[in-house]
DSSP file (Angstrom, degrees, kcal/mol; ACC not computed):
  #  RESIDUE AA STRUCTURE BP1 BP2  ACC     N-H-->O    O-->H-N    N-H-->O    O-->H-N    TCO  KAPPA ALPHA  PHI   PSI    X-CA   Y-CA   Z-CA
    1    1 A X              0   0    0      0, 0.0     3,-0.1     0, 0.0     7,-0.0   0.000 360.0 360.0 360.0 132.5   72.7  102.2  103.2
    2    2 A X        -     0   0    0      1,-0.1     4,-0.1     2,-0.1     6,-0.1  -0.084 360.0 -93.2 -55.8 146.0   74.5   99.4  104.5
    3    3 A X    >   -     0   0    0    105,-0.2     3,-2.0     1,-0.2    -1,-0.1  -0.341  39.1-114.3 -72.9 170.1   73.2   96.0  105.4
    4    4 A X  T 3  S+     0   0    0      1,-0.3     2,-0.5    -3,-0.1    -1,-0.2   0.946 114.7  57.6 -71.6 -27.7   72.3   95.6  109.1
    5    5 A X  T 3  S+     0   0    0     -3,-0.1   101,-0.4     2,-0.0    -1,-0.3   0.186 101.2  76.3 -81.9  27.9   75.2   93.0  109.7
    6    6 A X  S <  S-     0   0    0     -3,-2.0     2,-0.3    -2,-0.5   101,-0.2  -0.978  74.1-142.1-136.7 151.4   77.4   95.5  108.5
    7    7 A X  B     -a  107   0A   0     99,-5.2   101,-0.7    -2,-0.3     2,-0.2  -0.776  23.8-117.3-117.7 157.4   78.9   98.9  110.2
    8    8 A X    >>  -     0   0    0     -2,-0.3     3,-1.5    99,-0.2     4,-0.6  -0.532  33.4-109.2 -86.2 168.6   79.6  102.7  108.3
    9    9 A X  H >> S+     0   0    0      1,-0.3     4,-1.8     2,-0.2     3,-0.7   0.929 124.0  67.2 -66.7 -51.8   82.6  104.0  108.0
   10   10 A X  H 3> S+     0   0    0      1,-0.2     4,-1.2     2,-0.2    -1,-0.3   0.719 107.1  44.8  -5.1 -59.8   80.9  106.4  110.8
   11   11 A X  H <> S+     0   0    0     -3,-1.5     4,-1.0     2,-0.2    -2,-0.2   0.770 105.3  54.6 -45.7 -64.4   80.9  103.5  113.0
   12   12 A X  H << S+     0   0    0     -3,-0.7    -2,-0.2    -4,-0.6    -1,-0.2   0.808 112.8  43.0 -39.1 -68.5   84.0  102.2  112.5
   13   13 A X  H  < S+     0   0    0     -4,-1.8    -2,-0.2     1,-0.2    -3,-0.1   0.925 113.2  47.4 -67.2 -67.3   85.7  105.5  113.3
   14   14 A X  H >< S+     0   0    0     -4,-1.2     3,-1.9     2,-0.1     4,-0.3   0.584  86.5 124.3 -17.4 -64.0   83.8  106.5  116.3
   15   15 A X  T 3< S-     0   0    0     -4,-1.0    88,-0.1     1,-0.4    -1,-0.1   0.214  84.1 -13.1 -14.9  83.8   84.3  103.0  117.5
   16   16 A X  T 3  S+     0   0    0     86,-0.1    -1,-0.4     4,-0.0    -2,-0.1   0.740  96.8 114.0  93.7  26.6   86.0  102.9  121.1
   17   17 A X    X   +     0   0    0     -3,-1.9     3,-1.2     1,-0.1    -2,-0.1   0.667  61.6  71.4 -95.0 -13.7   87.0  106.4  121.1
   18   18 A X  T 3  S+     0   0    0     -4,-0.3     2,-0.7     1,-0.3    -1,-0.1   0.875  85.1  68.0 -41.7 -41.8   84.6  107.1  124.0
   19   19 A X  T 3  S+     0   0    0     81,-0.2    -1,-0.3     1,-0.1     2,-0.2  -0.280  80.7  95.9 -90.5  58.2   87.1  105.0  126.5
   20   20 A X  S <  S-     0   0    0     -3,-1.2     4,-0.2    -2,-0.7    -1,-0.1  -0.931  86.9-130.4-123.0  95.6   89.5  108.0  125.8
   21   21 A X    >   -     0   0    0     -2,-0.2     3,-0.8     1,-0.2    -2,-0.0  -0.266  30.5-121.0 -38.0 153.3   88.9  110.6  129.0
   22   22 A X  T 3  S+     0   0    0      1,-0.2    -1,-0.2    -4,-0.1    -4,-0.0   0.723 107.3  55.4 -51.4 -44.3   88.3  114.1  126.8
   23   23 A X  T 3  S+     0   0    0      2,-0.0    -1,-0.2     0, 0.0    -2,-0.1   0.310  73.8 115.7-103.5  20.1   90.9  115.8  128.3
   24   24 A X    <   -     0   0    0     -3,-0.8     2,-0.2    -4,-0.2    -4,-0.0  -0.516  46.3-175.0 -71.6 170.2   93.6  113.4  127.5
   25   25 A X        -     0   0    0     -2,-0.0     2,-0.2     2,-0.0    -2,-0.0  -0.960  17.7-158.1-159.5 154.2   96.1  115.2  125.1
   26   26 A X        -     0   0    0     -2,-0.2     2,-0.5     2,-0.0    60,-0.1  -0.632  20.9-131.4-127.9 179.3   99.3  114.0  123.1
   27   27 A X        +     0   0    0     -2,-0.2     2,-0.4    59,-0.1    -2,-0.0  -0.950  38.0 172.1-132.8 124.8  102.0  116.6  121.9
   28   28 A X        -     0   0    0     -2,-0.5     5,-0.1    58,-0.0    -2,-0.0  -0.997  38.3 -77.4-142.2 145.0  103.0  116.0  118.1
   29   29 A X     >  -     0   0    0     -2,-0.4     4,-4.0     1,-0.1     5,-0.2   0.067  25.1-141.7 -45.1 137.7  104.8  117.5  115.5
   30   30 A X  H  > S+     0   0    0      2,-0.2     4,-2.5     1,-0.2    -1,-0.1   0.884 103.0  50.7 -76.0 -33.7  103.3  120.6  113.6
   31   31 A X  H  > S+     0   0    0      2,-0.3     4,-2.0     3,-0.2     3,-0.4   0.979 114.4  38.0 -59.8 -77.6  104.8  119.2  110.4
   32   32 A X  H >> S+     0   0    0      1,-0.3     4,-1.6     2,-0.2     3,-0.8   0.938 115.0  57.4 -61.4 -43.6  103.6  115.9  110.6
   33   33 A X  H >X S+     0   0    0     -4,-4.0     4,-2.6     1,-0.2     3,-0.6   0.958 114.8  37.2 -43.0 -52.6  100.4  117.2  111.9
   34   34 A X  H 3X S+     0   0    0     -4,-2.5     4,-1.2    -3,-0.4    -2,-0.2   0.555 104.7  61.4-100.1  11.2  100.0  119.2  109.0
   35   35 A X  H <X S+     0   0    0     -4,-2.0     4,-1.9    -3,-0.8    -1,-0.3   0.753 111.6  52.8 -86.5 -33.8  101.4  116.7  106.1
   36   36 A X  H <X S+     0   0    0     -4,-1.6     4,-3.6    -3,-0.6     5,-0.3   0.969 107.0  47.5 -54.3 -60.3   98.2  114.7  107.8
   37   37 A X  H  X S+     0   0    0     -4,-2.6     4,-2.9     2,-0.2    -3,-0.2   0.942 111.8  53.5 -42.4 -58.4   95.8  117.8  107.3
   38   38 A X  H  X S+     0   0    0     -4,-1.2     4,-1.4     2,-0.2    -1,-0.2   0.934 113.4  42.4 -37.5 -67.0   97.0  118.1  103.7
   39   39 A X  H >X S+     0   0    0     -4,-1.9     3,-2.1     1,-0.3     4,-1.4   0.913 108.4  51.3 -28.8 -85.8   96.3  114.9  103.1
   40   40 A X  H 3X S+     0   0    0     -4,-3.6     4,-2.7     1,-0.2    -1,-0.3   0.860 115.4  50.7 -23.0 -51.5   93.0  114.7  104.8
   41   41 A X  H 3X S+     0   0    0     -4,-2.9     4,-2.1    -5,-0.3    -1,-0.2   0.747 105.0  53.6 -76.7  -5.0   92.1  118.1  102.4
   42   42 A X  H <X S+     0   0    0     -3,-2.1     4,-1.2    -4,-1.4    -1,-0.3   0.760 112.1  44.5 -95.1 -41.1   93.3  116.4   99.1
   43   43 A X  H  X>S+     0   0    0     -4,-1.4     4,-4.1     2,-0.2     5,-0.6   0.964 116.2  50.6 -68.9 -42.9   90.7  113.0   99.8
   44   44 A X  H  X5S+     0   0    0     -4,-2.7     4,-2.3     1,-0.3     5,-0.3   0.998 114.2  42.7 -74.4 -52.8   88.0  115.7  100.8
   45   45 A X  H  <5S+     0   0    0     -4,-2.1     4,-0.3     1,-0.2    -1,-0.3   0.686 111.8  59.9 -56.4 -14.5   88.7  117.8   97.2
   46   46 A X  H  <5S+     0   0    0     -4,-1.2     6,-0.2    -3,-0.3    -2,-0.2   0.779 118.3  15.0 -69.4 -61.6   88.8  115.0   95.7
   47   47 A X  H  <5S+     0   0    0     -4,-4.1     5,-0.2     1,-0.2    -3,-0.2   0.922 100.6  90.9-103.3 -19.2   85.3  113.4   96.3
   48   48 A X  S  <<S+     0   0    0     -4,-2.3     2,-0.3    -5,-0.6    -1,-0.2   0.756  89.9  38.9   7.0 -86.1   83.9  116.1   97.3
   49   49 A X  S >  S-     0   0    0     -4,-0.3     3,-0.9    -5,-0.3     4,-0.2  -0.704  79.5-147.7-114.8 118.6   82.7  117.2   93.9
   50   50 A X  T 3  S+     0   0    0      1,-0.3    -1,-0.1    -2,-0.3    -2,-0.1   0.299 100.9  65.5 -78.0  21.0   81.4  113.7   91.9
   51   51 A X  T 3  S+     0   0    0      1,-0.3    -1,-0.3    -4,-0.1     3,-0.3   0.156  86.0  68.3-114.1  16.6   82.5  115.2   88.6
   52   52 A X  S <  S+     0   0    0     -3,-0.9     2,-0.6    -6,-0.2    -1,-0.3   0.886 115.0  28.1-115.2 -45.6   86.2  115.0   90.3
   53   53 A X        +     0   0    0     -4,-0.2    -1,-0.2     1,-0.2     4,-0.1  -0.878  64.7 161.2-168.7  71.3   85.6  110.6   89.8
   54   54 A X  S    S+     0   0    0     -2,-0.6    -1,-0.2    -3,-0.3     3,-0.1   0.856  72.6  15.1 -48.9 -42.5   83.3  109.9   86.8
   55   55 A X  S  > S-     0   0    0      1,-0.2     4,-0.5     0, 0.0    -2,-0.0  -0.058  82.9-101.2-134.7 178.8   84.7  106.4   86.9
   56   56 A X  T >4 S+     0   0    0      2,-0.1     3,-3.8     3,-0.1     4,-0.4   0.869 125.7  56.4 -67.7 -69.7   86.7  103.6   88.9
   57   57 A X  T 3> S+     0   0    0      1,-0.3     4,-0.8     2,-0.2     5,-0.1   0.460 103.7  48.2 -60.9 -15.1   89.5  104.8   86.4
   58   58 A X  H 3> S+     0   0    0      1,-0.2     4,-2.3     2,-0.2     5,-0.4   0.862 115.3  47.3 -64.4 -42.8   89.4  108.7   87.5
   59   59 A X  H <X S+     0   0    0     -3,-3.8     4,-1.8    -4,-0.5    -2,-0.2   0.896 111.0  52.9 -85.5   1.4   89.5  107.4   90.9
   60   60 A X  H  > S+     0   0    0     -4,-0.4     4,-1.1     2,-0.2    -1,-0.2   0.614 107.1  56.2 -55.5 -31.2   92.6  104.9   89.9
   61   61 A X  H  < S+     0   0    0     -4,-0.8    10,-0.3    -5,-0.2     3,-0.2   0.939 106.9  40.8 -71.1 -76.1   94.2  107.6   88.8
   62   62 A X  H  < S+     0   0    0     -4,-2.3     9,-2.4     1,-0.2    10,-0.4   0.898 117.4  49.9 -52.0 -32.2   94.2  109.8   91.9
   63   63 A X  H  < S+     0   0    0     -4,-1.8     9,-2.4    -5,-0.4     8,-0.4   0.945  86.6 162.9 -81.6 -28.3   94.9  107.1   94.0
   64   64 A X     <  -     0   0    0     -4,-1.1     2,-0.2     6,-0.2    -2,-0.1   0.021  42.1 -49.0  86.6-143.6   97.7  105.9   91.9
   65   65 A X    >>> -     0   0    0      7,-0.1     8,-1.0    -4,-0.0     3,-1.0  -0.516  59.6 -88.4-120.9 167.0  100.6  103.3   93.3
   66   66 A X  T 345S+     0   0    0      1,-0.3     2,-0.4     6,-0.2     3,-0.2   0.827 126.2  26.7 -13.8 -66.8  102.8  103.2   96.5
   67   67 A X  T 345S+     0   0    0      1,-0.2    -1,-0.3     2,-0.1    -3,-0.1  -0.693  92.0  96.2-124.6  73.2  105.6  105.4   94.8
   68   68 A X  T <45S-     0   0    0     -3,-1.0    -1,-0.2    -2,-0.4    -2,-0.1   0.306  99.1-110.8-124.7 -12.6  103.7  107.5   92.1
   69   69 A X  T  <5S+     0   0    0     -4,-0.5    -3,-0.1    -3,-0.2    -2,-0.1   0.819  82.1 133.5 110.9  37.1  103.3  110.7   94.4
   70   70 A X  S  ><S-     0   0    0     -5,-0.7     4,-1.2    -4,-0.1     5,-0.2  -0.077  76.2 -84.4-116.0-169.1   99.1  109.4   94.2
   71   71 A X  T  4 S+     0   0    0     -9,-2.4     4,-0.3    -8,-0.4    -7,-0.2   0.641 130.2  59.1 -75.1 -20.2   96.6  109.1   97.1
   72   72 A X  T >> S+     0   0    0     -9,-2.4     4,-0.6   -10,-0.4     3,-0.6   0.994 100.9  52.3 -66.5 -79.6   97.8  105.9   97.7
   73   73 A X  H >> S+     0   0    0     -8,-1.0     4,-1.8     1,-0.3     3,-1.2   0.725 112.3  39.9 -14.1 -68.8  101.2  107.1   98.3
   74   74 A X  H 3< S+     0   0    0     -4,-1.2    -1,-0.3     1,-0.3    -2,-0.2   0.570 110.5  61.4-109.5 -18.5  100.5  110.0  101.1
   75   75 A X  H <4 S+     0   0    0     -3,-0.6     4,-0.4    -4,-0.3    -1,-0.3   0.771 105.5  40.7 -90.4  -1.6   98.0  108.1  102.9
   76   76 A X  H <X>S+     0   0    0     -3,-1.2     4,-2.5    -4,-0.6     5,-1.1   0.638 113.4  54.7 -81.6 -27.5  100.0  105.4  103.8
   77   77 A X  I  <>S+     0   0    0     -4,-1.8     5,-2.2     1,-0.2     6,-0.3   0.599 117.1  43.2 -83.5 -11.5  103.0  107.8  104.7
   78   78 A X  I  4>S+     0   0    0     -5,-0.4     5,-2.2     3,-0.2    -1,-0.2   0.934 120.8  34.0-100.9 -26.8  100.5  109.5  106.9
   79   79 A X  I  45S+     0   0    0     -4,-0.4    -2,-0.2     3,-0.1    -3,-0.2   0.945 132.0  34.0 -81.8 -62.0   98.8  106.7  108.5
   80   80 A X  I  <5S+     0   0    0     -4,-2.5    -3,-0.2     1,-0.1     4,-0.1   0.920 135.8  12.0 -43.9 -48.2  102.4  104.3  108.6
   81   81 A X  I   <S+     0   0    0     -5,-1.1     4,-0.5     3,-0.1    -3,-0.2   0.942 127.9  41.3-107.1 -40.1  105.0  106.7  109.1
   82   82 A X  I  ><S+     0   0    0     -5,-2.2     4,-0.6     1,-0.1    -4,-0.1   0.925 124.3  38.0 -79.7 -39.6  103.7  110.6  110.2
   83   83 A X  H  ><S+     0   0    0     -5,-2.2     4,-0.7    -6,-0.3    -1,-0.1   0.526  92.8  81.0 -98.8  24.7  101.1  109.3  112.6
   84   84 A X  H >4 S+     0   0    0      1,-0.2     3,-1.6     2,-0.2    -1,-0.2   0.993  99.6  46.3 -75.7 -62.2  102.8  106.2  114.2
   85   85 A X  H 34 S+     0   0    0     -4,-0.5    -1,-0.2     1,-0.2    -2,-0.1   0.765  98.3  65.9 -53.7 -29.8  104.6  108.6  116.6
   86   86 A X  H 3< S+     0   0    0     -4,-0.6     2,-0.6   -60,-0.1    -1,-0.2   0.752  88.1  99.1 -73.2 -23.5  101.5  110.9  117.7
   87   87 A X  S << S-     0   0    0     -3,-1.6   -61,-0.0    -4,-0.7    -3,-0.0  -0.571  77.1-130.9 -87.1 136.9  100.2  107.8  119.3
   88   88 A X     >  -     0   0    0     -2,-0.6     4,-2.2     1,-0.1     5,-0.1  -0.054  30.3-125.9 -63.9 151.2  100.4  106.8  123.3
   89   89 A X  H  > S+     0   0    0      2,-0.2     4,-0.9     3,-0.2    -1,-0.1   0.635 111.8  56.8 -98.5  -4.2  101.7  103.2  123.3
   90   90 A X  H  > S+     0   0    0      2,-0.2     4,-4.2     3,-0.1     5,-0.2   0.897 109.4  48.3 -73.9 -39.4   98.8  102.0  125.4
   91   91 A X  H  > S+     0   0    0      1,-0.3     4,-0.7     2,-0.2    -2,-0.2   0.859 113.6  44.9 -39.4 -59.9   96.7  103.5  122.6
   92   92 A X  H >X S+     0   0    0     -4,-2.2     4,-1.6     2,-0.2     3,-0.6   0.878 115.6  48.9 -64.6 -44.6   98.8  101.6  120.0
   93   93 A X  H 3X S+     0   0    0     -4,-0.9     4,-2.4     1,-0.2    -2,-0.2   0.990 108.8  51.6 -46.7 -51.3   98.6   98.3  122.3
   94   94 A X  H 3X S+     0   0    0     -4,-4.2     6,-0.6     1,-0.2     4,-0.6   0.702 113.5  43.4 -68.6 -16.6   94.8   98.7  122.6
   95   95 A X  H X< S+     0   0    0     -4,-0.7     3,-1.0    -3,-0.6    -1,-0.2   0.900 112.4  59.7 -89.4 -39.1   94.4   99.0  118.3
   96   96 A X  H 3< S+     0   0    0     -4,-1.6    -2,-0.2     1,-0.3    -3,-0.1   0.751 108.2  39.6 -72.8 -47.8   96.9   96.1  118.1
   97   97 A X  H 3< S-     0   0    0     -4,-2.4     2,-0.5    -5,-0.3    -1,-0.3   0.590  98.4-149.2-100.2  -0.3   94.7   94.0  120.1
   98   98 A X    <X  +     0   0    0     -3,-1.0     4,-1.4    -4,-0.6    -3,-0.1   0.056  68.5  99.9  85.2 -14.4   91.5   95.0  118.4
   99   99 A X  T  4 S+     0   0    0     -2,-0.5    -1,-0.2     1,-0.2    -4,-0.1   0.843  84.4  37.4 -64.2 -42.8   89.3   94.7  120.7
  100  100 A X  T  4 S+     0   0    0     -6,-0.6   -81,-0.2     1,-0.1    -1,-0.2   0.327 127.0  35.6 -91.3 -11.3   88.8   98.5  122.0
  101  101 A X  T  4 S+     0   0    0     -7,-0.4     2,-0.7    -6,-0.1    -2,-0.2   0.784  93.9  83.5-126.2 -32.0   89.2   99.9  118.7
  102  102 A X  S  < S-     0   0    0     -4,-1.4    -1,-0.1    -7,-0.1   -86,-0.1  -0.603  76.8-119.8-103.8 128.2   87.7   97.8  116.1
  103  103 A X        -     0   0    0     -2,-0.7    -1,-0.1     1,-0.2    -2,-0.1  -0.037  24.0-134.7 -47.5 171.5   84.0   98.0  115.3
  104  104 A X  S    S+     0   0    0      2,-0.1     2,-0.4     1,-0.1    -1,-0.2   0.569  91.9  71.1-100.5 -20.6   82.7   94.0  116.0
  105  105 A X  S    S-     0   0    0      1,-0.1   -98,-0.2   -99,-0.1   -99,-0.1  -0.828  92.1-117.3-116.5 136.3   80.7   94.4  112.5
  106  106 A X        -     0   0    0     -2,-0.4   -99,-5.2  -101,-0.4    -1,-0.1  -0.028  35.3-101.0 -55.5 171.3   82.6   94.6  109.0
  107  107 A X  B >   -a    7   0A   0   -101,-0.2     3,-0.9     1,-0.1   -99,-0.2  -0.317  36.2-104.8 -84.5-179.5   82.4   97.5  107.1
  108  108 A X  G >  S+     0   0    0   -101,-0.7     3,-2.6     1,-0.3  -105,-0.2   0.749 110.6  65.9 -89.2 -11.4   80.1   97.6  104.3
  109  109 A X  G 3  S+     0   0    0      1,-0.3    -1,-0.3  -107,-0.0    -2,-0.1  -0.108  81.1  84.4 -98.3  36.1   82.0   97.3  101.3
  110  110 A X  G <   +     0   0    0     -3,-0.9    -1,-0.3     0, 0.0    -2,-0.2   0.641  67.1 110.8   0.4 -67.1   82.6   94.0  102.8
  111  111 A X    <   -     0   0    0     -3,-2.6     3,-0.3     1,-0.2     6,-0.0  -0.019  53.5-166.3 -53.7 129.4   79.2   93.3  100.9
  112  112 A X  S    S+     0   0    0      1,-0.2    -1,-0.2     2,-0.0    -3,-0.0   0.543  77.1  30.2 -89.2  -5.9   80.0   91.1   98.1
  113  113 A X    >   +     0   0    0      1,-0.0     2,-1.0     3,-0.0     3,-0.9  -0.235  58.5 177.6-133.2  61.3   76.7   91.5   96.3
  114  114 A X  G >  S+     0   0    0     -3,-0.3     3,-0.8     1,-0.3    -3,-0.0   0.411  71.0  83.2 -26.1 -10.1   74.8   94.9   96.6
  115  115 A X  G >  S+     0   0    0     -2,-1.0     3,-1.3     1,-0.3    -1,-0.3   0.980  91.2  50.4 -81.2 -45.5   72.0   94.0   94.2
  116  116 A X  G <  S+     0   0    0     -3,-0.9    -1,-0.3     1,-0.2    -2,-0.2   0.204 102.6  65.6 -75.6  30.5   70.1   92.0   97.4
  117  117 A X  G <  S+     0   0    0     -3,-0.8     2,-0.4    -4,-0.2    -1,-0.2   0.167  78.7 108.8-113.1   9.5   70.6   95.4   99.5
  118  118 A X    <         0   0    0     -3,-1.3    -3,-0.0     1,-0.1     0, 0.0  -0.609 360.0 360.0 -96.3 146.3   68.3   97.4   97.2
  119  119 A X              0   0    0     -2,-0.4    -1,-0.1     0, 0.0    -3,-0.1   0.360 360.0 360.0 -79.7 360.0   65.2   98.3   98.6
């Protein structure tokens, strides 16, 4: 559990999507939509199961570099490049200015010492 001056990842996403009416809708490519999904299902099979990331270096390994084909790799091409387009450009203004989108509290792995966060 996190310290109280700090927000979960939970948080973080959640964080200003409420001042999005429900029924707004975008139209985006089924490709790029689903190079996203892929993506998304490769992080989940991955930690999913803790025997998948004994170690830092199992998970160093899956995340690998920029250009090694890694986790690294296909989550920036999904965040940078597939899903820059699926977004409204007030949408993109309003993350750009940080206010509307970004939690007020750091995340937790912020925390530079976990040993005074033990109970």
């Amino acid at each position: 559990m996190p310290p109280n001056n700090h927000s979960t990842p939970k948080d973080r996403v959640l964080q200003g999507l409420d001042t999005i009416p429900v029924d707004r809708t975008v139209e985006v490519s089924l490709r790029d939509l689903m190079f996203v999904h892929q993506m998304l299902g490769e992080f989940v099979q991955f930690f999913r199961q803790p025997t998948h990331w004994p170690n830092l270096d199992a998970v160093q390994r899956f995340m690998g570099g920029r250009d090694t084909g890694g986790g690294t790799e296909v989550l920036f091409e999904a965040y940078y490049e597939r899903m820059r387009d699926m977004i409204p450009a007030d949408i993109d203004d309003a993350m750009n200015d940080t206010s509307r989108f970004e939690h007020p509290l750091p995340p937790d792995y912020f925390v530079e010492d976990w040993s005074s966060d033990k109970e």
